[in-house]
Structures are given as structure tokens and as C-alpha cells.
N, C-alpha and C positions, 0 to 999 in steps of 0.2 A: 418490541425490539428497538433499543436503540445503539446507536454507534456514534462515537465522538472522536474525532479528529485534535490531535492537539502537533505544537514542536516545530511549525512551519515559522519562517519570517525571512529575512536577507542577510544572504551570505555573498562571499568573490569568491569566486573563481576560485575550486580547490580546496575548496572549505567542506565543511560536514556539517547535520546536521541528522539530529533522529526524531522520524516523526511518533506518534503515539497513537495509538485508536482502541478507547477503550469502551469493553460492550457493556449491553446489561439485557435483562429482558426474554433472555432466552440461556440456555444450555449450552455454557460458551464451546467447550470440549465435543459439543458432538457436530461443528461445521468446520469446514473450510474457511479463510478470510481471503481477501486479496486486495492489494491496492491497487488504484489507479490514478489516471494523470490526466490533466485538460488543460491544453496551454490556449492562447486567444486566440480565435479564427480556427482550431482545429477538433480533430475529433480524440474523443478520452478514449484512452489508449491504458491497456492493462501491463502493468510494472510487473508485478509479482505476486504471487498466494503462497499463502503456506496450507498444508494438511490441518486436519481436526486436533491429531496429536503432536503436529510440528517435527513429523520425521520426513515431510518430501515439501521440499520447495521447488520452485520454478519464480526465472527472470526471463523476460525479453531480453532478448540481445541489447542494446542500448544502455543496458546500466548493467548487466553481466561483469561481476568482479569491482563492481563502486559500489553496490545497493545490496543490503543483508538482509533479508525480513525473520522476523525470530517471535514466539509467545511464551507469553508466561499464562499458565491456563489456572494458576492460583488465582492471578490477578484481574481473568477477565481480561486481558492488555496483548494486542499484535503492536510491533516496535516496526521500523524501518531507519534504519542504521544508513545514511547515504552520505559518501563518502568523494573527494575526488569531484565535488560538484562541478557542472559544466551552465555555462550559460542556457543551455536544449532543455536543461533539465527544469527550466523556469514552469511551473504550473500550478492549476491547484491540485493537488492530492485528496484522492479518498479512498478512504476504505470499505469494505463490501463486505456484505458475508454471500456466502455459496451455500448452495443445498445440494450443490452435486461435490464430486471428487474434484480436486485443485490438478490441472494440471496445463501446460502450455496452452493447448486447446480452449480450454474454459475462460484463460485470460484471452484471449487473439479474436475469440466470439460473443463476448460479454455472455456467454452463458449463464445461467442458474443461480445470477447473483442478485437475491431479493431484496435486499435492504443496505442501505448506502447511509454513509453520515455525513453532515453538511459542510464538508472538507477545512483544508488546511492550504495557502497560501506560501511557495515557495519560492523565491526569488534569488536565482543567482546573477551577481551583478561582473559583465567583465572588467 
């Protein structure tokens, strides 16, 4: 199983940017993904997951209506489209797969997420 993180570097305030995480290794269409965040001094904190087939997302309140997660299950490839950047939002990013179902719960408890890739570097500058 592997998973790679790409699409992270520095932005201001208000800026976008899309991250990329692309798998390999396993049967990309039969998991969940979800990303997550870890800013310095605190705890990684789950953004978003999408479903196996990309028909149920979920966001944490905190980036709700800036941050899109979407798959291309041809590509092997979860996107995150973020948008509206805010300086909070400065971290590193990574992406996860799940073995369970994606749903608010599963990000808020790091649940059933086995494998993780060695993140991507976000920086928004105010």
C-alpha cells in the first residue's frame, strides 16, 4: 500500500490550492480516503473523506464551503480543491485510507484509517 501526497507549498491569504494523493498497492475503489492536517504544537485533525465510489463526503466544520475532496477512481487519484485559504489552515496534509465507512465520526476519531502517506506541506502566509 502506498499513498503520496503531492500540490502542497505557499499561498496568501485567499489563495487555492489542490492537493493530490495518489494510491497504488491495493484496490483503490474498494476504500474510503480521507485527509488530514497537523499544524505545529498540535493535534492532526481529520478535514475530510470521501466514500469508495465518491458519492458521500464529509468536512469538518472549519473548512465547510473552502475545501472540496473529489476521486478519480480511473486514476488511482483523491484531489482536495481548497479554496479561500486562511492562515488556520497552515499544515501538513495527509491523506489516509480507511477500512471502514467515511463518515464524520471516522474523521473526529481517527478511526479505521490504516495507512497514511508522508504528507504535503501547506502554508498560508497572511
Amino acid at each position: 500500500v502506498q499513498l503520496v501526497e503531492s500540490g502542497g507549498g505557499l499561498v496568501q491569504t485567499g489563495g487555492s490550492l489542490r492537493l493530490s494523493c495518489a494510491a497504488s498497492g491495493f484496490t483503490f475503489d474498494d476504500y474510503a480516503i480521507g485527509w488530514f492536517r497537523q499544524a505545529p504544537g498540535k493535534e492532526r485533525e481529520g478535514v475530510s473523506c470521501i466514500s469508495s465510489a465518491g458519492h458521500s463526503t464529509y468536512y469538518t466544520d472549519s473548512v465547510k464551503g473552502r475545501l472540496a475532496i473529489s476521486r478519480d477512481n480511473a486514476k488511482n487519484t483523491v484531489y482536495l480543491q481548497m479554496n479561500s485559504l486562511k492562515p488556520e489552515d497552515t499544515a501538513v496534509y495527509y491523506c489516509a485510507r480507511s477500512t471502514w465507512t467515511c463518515s464524520l465520526y471516522s474523521l473526529r476519531s481517527n478511526i479505521a484509517f490504516d495507512s497514511w502517506g508522508q504528507g504535503t506541506q501547506v502554508t498560508v502566509s497572511s
